[in-house]
Backbone bond lengths (Angstrom), bond angles and torsions (degrees), N, CA, C in turn:
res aa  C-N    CA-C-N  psi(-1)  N-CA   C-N-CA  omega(-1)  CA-C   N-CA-C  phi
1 X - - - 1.446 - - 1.528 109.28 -
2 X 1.077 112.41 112.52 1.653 128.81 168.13 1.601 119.47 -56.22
3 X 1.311 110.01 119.52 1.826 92.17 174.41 1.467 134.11 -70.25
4 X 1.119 130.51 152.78 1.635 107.94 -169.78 1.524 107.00 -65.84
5 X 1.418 95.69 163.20 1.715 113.84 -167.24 1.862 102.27 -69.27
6 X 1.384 93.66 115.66 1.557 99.68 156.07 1.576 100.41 108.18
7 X 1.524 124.43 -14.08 1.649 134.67 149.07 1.555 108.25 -36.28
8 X 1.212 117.02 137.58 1.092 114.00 179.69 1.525 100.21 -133.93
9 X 1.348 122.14 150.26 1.857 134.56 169.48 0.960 107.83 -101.86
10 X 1.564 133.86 169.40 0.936 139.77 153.95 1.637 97.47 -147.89
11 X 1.634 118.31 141.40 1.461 132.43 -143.61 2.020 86.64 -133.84
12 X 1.213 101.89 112.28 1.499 99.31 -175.31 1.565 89.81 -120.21
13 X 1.258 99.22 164.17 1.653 120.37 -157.35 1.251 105.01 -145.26
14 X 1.256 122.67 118.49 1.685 129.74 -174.08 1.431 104.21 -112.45
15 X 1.309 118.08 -17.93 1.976 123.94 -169.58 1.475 94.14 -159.95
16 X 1.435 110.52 115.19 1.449 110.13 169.11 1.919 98.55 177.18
17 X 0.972 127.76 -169.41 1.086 137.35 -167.41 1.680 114.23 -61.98
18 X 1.925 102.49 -42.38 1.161 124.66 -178.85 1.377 97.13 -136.78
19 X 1.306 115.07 142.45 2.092 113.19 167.97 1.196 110.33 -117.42
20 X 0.877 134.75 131.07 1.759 152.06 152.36 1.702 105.75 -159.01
21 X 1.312 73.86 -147.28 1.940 94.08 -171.72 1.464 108.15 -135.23
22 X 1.511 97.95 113.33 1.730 121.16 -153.78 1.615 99.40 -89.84
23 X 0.837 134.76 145.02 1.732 150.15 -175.03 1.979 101.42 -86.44
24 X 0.976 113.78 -47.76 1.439 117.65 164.46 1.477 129.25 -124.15
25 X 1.299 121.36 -177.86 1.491 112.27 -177.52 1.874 111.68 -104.22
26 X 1.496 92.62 -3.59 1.702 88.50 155.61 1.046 118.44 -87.25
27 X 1.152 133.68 -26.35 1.679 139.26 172.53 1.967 95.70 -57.68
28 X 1.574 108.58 -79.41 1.384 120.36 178.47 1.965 114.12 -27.25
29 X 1.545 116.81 -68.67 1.165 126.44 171.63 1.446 112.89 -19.89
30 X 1.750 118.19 -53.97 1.405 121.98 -149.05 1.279 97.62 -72.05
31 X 1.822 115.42 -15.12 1.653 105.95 -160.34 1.516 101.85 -87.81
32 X 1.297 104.59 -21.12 1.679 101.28 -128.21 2.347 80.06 -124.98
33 X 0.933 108.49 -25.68 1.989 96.61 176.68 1.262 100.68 -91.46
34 X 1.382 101.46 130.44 1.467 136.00 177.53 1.449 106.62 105.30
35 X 1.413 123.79 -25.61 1.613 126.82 -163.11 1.847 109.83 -91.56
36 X 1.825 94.78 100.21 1.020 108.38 171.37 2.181 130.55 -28.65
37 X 1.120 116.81 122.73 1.252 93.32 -169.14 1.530 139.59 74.24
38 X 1.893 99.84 20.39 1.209 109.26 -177.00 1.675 111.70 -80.81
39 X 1.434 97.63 137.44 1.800 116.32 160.90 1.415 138.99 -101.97
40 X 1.487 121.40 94.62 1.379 116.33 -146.90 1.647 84.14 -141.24
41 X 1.771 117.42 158.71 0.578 130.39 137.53 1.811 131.12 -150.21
42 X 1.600 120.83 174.08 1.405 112.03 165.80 1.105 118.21 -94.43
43 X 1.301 120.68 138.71 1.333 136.71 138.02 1.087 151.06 -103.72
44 X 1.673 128.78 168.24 1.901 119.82 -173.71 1.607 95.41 -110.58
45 X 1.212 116.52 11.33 1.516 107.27 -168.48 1.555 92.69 -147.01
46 X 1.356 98.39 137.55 1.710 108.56 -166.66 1.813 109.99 -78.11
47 X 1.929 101.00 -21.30 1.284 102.16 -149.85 1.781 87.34 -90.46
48 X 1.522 118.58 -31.37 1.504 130.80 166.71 1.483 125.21 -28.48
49 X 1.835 82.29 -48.82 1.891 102.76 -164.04 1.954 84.50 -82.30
50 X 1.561 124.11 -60.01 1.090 104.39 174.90 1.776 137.19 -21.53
51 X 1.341 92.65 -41.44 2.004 99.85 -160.78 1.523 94.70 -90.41
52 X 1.337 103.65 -18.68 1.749 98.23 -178.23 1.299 122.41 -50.72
């Protein structure tokens, strides 16, 4: 299932290679697959994924 056009995510990262708040989940992925003990999640709200 495709999200509707013009939805946007934002993929925040608390434990992973690099942490912030990633614009896509190919950006997000690179930090966080393979890295034992990774903490990531999605969000629809930038300020959400921020406080995460």
């Amino acid at each position: 299932m495709l999200p509707k056009a013009g939805r946007r995510f934002f993929y925040a990262v608390a434990r992973g290679r690099e942490t912030g708040v990633f614009a896509t989940w190919d950006q997000c992925s690179k930090v966080v697959n393979g890295f034992a003990g990774a903490k990531y999640k999605k969000f629809d709200d930038r300020g959400a994924a921020e406080a995460f």
